[in-house]
Legacy VTK file of the C-alpha trace (Angstrom):
# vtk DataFile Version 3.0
C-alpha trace
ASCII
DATASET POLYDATA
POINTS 152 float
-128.936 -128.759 -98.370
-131.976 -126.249 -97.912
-133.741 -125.767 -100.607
-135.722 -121.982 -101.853
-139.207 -123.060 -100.273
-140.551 -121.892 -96.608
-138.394 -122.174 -94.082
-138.765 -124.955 -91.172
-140.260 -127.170 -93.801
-138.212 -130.753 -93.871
-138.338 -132.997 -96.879
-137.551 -136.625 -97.121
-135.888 -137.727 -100.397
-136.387 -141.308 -100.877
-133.477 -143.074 -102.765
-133.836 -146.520 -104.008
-131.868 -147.223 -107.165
-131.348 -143.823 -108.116
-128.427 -143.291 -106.135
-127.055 -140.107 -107.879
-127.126 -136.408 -107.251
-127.215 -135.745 -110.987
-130.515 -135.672 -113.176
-132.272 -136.859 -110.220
-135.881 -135.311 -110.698
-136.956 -136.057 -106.366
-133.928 -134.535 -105.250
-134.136 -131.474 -107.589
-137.535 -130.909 -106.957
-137.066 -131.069 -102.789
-134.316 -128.881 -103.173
-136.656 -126.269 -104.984
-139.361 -127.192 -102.884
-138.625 -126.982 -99.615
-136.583 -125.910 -96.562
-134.227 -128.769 -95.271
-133.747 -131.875 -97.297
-133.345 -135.395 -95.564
-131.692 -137.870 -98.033
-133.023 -141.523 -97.037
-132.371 -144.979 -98.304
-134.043 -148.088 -97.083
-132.619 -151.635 -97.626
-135.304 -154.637 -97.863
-133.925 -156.974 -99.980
-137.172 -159.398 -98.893
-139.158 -157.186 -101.072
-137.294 -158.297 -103.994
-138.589 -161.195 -103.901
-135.966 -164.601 -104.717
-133.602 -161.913 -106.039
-131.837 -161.531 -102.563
-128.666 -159.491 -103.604
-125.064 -161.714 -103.970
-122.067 -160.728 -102.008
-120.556 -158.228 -105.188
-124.168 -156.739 -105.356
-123.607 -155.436 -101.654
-120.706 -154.648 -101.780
-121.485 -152.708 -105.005
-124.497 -151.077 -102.957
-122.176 -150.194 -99.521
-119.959 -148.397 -101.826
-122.583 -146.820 -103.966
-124.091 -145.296 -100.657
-120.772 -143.871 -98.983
-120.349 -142.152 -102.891
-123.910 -140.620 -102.683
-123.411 -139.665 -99.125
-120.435 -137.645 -99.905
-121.986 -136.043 -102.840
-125.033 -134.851 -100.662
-122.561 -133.723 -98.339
-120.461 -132.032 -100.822
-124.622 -130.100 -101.805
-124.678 -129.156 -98.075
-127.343 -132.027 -97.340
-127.838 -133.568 -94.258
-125.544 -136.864 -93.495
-127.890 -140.124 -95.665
-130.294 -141.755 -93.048
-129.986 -145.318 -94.183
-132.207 -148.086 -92.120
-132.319 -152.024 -93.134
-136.049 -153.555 -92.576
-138.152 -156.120 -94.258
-140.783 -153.612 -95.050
-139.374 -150.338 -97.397
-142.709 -148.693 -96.189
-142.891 -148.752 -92.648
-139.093 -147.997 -92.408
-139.803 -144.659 -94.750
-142.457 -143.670 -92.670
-140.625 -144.028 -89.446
-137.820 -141.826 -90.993
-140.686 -139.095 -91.819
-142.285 -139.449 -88.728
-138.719 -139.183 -86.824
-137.544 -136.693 -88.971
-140.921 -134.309 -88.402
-140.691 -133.703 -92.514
-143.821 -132.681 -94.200
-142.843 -133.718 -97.937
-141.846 -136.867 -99.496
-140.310 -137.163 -102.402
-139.336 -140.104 -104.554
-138.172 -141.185 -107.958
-140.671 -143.991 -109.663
-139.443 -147.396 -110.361
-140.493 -149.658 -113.190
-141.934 -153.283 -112.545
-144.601 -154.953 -110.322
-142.788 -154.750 -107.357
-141.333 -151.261 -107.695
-144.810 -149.795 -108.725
-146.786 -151.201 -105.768
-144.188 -149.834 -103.476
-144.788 -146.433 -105.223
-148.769 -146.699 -104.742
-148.301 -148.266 -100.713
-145.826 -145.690 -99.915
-147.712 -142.716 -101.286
-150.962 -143.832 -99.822
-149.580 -144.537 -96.213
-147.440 -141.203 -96.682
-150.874 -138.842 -97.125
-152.894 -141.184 -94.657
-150.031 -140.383 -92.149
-150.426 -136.486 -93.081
-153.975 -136.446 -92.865
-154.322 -138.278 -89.987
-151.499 -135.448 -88.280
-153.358 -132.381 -89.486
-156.686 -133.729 -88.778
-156.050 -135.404 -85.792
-159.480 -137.704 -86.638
-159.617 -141.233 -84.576
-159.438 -144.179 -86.467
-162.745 -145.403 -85.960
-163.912 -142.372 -87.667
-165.066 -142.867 -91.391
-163.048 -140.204 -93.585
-162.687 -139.682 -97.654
-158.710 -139.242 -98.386
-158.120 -137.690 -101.750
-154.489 -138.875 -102.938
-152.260 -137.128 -104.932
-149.500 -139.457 -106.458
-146.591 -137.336 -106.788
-143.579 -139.194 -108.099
-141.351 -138.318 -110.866
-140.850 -140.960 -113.934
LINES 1 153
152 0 1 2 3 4 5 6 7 8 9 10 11 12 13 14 15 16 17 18 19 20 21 22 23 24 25 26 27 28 29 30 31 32 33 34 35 36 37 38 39 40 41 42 43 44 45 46 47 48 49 50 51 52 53 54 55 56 57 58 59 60 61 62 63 64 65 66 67 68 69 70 71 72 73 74 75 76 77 78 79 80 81 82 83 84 85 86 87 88 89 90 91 92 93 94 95 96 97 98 99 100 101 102 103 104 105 106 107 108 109 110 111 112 113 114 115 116 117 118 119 120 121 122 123 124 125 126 127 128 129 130 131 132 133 134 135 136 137 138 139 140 141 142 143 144 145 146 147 148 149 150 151
């Protein structure tokens, strides 16, 4: 799936619940935005909290993920990078680091949870950029202006 923007730009799309091609703001967006889109999904259930997903509830997701896969194969997209961790965050950034993109997209969740995520992974996803581009140490004091781009 390449989308109309420059060419050699990658761009991760970050599913979480929203695992649909259709009316999906992120994905539409990337595909606008950018050159090669890198559909992503990253399992930690911890975050939840004590709602740990049942048996149905995975099975339910496993089945939900081979369907989006094949739609986003069906769009030309890249096969879904899918990675199980504790912390959604860390794993995301890995798969942008790994992946050499230079976007991030992501739909916005409602709830406590949900929202922090949004705010952590947004914040750690321009620090990351910066800290690329700039190539500054971290012992050196720097002012990072954030843009929160995620679609409601």
């Amino acid at each position: 799936m390449s989308g109309a923007g420059e060419a050699g730009v990658r761009t991760v799309v970050w599913f979480r619940r929203d695992l649909r091609v259709e009316d999906n703001p992120a994905l539409a967006a990337a595909a606008r935005a950018a050159g090669e889109v890198v559909p992503a999904y990253v399992w930690a259930p911890e975050e939840d909290g004590p709602y740990f997903p049942g048996r149905v509830s995975r099975w339910w997701l496993s089945q939900s993920l081979k369907h989006l896969d094949a739609s986003l194969r069906r769009l030309g997209a890249t096969c879904l990078v899918t990675r199980r961790s504790a912390d959604a965050v860390v794993a995301l950034l890995d798969i942008v680091r790994s992946t050499g993109a230079t976007h991030l997209f992501f739909n916005h969740l409602y709830g406590s949870i949900p929202l922090t995520l949004d705010v952590v992974a947004t914040f750690c996803y321009m620090l990351l950029l910066f800290l690329q581009r700039t190539n500054i140490q971290s012992s050196t004091r720097v002012r990072v202006k954030i843009a929160l781009l995620c679609f409601p």
